[in-house]
DSSP file (Angstrom, degrees, kcal/mol; ACC not computed):
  #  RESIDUE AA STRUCTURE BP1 BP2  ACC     N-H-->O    O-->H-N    N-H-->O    O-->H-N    TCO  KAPPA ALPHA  PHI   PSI    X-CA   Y-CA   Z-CA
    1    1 A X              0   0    0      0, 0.0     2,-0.3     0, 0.0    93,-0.0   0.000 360.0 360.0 360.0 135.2  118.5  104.3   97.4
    2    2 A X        -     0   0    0     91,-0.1    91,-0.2     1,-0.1     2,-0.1  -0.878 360.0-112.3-112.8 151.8  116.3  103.5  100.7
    3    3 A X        -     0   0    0     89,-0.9     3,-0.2    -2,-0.3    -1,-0.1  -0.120  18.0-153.4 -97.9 146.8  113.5  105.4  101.3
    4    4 A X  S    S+     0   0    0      1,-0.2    -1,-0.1    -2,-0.1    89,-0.0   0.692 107.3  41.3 -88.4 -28.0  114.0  108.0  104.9
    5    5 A X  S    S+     0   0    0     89,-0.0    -1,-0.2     2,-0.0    86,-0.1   0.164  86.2 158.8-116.4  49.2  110.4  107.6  104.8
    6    6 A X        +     0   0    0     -3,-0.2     2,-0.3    86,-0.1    86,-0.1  -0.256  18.6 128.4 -65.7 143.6  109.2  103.6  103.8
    7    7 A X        -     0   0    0     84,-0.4    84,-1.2     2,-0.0     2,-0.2  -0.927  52.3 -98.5-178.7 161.6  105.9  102.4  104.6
    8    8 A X  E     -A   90   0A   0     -2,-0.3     2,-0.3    82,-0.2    82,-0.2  -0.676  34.6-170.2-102.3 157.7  102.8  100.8  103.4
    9    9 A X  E     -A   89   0A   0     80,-1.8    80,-3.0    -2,-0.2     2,-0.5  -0.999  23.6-129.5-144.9 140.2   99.7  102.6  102.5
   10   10 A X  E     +A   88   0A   0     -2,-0.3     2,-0.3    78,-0.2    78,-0.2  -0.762  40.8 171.8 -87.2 141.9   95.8  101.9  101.6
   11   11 A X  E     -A   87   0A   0     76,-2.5    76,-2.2    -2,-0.5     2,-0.6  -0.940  39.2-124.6-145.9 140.9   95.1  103.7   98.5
   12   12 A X  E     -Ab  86  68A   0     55,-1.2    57,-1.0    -2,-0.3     2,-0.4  -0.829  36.9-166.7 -81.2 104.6   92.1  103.7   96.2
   13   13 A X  E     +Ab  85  69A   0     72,-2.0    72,-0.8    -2,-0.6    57,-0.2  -0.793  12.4 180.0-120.0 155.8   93.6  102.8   92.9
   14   14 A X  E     - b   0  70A   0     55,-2.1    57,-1.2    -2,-0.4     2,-0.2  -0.321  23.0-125.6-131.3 178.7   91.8  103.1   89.5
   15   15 A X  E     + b   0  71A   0     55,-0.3     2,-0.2    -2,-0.2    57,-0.2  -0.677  22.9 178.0-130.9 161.2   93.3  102.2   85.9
   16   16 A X  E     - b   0  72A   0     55,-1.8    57,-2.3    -2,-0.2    59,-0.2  -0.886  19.1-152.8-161.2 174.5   93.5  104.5   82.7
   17   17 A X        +     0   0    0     -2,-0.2    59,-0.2    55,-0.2    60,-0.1   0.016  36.1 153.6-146.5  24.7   95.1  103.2   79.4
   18   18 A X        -     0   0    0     57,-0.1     2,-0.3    58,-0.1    55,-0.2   0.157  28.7-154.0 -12.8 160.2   96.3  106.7   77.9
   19   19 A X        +     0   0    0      2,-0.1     2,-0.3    10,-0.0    -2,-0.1  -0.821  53.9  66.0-130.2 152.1   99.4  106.4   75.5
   20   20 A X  S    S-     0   0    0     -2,-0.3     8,-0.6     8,-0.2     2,-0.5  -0.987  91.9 -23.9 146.9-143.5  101.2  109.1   75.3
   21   21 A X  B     -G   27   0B   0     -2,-0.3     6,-0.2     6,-0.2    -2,-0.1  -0.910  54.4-136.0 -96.1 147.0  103.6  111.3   77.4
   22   22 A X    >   -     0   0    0      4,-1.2     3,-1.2    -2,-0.5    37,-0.2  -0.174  36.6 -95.4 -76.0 165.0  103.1  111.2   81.3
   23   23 A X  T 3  S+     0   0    0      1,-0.2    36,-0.2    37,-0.2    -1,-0.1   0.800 136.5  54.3 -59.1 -19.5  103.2  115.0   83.6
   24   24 A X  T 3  S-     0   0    0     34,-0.8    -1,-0.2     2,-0.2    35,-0.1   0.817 122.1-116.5 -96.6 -10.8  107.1  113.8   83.9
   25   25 A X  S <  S+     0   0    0     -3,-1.2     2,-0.4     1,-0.3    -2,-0.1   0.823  73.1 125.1  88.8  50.1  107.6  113.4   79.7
   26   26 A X  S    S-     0   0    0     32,-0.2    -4,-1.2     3,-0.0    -1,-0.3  -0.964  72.1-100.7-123.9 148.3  108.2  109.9   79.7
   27   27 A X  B     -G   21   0B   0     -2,-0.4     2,-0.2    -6,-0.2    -6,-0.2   0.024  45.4-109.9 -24.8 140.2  106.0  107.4   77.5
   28   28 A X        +     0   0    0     -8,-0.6     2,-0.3   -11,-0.0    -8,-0.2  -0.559  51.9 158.8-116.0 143.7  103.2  105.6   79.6
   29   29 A X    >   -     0   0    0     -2,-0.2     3,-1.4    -3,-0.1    43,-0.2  -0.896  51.5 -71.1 166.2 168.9  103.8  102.2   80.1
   30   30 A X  T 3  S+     0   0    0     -2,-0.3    43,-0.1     1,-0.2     3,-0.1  -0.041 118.9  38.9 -67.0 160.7  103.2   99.1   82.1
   31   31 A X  T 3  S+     0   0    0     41,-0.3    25,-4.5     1,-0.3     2,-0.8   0.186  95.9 116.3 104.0 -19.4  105.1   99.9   85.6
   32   32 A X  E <   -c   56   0A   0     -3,-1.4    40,-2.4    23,-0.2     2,-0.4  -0.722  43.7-178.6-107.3 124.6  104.1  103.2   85.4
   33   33 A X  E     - D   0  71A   0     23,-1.1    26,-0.6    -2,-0.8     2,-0.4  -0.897  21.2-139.4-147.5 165.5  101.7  105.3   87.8
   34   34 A X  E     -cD  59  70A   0     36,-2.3    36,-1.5    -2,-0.4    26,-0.4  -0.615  29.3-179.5 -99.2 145.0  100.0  108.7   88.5
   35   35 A X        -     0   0    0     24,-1.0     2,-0.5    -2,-0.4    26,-0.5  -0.367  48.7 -99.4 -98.8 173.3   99.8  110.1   91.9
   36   36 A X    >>  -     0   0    0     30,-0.5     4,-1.8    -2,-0.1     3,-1.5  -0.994  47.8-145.1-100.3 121.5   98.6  113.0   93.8
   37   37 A X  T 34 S+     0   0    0     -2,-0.5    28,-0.1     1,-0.3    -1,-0.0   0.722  91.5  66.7 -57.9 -18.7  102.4  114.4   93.7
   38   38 A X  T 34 S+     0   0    0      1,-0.2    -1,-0.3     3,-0.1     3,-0.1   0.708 110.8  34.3 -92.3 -16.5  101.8  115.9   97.3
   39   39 A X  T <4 S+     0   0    0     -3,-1.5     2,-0.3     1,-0.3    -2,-0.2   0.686 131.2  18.8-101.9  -5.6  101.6  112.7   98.5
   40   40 A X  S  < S-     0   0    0     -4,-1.8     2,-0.4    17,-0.0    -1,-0.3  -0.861  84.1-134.5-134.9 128.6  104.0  110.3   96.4
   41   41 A X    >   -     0   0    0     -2,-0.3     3,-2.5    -3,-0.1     2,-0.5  -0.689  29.2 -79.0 -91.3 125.1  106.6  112.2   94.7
   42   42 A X  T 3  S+     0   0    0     -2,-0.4    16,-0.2     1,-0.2    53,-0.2  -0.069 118.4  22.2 -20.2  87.7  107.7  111.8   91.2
   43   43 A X  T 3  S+     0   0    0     14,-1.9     2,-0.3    -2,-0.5    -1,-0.2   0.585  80.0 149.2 112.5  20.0  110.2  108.8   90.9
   44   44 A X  E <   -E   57   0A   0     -3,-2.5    13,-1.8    13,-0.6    -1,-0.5  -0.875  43.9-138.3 -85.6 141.4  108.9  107.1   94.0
   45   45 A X  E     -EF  56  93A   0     48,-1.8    48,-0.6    -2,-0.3    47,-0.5  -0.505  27.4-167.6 -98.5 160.2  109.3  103.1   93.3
   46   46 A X  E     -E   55   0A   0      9,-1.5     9,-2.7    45,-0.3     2,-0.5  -0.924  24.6-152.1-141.6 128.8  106.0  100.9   94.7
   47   47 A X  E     - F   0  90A   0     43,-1.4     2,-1.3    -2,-0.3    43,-1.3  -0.927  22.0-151.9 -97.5 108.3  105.5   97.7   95.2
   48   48 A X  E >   - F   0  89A   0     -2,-0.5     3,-1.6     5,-0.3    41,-0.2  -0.603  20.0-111.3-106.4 118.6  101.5   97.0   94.7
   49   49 A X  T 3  S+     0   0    0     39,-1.7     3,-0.1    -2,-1.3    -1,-0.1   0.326 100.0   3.7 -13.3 129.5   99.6   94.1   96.6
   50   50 A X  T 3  S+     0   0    0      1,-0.2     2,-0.2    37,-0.0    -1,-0.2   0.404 109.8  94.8  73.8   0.6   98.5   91.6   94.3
   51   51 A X  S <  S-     0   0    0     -3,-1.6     2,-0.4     2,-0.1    -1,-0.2  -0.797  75.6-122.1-126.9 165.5  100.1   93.0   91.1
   52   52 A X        +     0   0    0     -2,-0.2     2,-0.1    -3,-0.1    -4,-0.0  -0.865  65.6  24.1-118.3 154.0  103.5   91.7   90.2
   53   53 A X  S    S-     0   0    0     -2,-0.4     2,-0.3     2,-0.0    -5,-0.3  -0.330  86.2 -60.9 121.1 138.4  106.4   94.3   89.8
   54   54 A X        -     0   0    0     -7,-0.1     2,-0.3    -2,-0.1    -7,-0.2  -0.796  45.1-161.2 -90.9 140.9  107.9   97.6   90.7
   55   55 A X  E     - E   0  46A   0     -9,-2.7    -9,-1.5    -2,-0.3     2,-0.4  -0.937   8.7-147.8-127.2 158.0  105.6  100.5   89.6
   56   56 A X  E     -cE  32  45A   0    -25,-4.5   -23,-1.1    -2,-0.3     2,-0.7  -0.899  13.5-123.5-106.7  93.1  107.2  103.9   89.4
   57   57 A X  E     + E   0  44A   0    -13,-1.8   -14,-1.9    -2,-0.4   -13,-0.6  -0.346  57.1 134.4 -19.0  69.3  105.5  107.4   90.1
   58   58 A X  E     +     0   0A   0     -2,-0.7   -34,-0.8   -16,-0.2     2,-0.3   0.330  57.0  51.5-132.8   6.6  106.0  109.3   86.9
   59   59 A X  E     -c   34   0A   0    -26,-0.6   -24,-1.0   -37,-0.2     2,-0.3  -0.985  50.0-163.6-134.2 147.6  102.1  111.0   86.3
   60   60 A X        -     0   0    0    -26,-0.4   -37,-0.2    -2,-0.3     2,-0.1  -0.829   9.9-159.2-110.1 139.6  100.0  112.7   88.0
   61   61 A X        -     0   0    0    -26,-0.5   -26,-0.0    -2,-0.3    -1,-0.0  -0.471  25.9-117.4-102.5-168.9   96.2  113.1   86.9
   62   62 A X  S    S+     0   0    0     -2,-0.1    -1,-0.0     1,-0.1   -26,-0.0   0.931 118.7  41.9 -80.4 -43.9   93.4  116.0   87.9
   63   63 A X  S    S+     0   0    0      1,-0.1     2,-0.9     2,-0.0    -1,-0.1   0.094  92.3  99.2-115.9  14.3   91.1  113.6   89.6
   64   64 A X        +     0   0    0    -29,-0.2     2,-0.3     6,-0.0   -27,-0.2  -0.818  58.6 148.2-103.0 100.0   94.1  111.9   91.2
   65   65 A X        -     0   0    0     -2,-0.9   -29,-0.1   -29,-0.1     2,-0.1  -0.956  48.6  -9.1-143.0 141.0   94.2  113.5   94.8
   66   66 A X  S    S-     0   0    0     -2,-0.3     2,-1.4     1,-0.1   -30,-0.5  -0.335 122.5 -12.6  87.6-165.0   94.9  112.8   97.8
   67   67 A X  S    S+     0   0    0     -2,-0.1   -55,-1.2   -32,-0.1     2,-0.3  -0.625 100.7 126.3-109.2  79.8   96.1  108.4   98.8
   68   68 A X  E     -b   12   0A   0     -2,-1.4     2,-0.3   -57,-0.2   -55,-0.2  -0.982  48.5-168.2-134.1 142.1   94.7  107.8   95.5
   69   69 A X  E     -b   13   0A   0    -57,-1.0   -55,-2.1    -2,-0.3     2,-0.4  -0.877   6.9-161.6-121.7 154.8   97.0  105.8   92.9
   70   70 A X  E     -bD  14  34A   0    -36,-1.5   -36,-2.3    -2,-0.3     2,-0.7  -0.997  15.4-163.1 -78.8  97.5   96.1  105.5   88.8
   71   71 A X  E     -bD  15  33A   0    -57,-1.2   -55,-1.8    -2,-0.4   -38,-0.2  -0.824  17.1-124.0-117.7 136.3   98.2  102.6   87.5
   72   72 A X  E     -b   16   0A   0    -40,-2.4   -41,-0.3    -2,-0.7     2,-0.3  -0.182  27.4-174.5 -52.7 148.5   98.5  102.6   83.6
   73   73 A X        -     0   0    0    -57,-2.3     6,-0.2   -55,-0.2     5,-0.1  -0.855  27.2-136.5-148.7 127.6   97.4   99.4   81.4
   74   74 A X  S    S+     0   0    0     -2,-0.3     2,-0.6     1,-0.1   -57,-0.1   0.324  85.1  67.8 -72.4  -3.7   97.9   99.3   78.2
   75   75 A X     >  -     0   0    0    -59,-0.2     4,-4.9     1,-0.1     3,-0.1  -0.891  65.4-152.1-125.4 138.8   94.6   97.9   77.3
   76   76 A X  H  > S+     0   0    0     -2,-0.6     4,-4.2     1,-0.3     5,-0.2   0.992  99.9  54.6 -51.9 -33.3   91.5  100.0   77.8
   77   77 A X  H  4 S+     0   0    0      1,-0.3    -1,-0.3     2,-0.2     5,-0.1   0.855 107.9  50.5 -74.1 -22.2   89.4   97.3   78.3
   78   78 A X  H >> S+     0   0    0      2,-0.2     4,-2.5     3,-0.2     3,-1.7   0.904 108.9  54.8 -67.2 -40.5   91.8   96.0   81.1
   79   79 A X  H 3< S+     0   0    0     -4,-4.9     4,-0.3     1,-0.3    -2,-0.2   0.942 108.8  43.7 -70.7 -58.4   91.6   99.3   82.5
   80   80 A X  T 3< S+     0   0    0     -4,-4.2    -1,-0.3     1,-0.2    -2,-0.2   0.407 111.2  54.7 -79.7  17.4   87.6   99.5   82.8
   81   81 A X  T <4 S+     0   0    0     -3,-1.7    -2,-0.2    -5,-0.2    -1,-0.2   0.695  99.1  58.1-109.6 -24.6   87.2   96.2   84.1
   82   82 A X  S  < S+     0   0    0     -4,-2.5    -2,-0.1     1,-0.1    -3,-0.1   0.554  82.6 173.4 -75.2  15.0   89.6   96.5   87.2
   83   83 A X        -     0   0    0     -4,-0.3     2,-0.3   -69,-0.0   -68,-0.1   0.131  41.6 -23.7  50.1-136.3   87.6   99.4   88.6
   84   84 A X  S    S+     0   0    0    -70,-0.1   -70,-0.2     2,-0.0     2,-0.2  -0.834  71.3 173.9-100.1 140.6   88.2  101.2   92.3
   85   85 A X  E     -A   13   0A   0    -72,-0.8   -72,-2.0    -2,-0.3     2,-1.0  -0.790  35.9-121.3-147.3 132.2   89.9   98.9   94.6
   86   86 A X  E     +A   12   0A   0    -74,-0.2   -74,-0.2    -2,-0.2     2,-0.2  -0.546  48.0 161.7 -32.9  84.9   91.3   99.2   98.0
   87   87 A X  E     -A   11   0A   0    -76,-2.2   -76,-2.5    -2,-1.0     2,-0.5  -0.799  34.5-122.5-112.7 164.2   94.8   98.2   97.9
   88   88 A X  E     -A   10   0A   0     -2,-0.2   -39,-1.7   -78,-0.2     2,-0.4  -0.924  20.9-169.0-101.7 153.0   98.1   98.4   99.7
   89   89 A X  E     -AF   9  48A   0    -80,-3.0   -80,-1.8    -2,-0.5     2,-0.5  -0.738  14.5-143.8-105.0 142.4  100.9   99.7   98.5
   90   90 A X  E     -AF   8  47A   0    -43,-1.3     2,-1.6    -2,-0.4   -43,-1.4  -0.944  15.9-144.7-124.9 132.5  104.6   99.6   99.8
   91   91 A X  E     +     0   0A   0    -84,-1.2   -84,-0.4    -2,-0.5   -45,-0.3  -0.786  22.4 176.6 -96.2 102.7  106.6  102.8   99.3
   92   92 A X  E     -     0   0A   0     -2,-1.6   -89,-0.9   -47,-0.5     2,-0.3   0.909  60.5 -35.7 -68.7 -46.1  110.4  101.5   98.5
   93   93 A X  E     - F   0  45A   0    -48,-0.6   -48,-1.8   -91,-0.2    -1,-0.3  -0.981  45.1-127.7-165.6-160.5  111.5  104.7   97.9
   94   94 A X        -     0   0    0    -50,-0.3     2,-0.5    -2,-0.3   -50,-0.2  -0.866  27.5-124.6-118.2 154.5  111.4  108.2   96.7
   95   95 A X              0   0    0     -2,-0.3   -51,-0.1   -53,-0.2    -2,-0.0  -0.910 360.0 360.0 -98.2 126.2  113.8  110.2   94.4
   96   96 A X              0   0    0     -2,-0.5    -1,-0.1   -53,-0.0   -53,-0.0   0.521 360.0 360.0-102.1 360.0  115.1  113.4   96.3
């Protein structure tokens, strides 16, 4: 499905390396990232600079607000060394 509203966006995206179930009940895993919902919707596909992939919108965190993205990694240690970063993001679509 293409997106009514596609477009790239800078977002400050962070890491976490949870397991467990996501705000949407599915299993955390690579591909997978939390949004602020009010600005990426559940199920919106992303393509993010510099990482190879489609990533999905399928959790939301507390401290995730706003055009800030979380993208899961399955290793912690991955997770605290890629830090904050300025990226862009390409919205592919949304699920309505």
């Amino acid at each position: 499905m293409k997106s009514r509203h596609s477009r790239v966006m800078t977002v400050s995206a962070t890491a976490y390396c949870q397991h467990g179930l996501t705000a949407s009940g599915v299993r955390t895993q690579h591909g997978i990232v939390a949004a602020d919902t009010r600005v990426l919707r559940f199920g919106t596909r992303l393509r993010i600079a510099g990482r190879h992939g489609v990533y999905h919108v399928l959790d939301r965190g507390a401290a995730v607000k706003g055009r800030r993205i979380d993208i899961f990694m399955p290793s912690c240690s991955d997770a605290r060394s890629f830090g904050r970063r300025q990226m862009q993001v390409q919205v592919l679509s949304a699920d309505d």
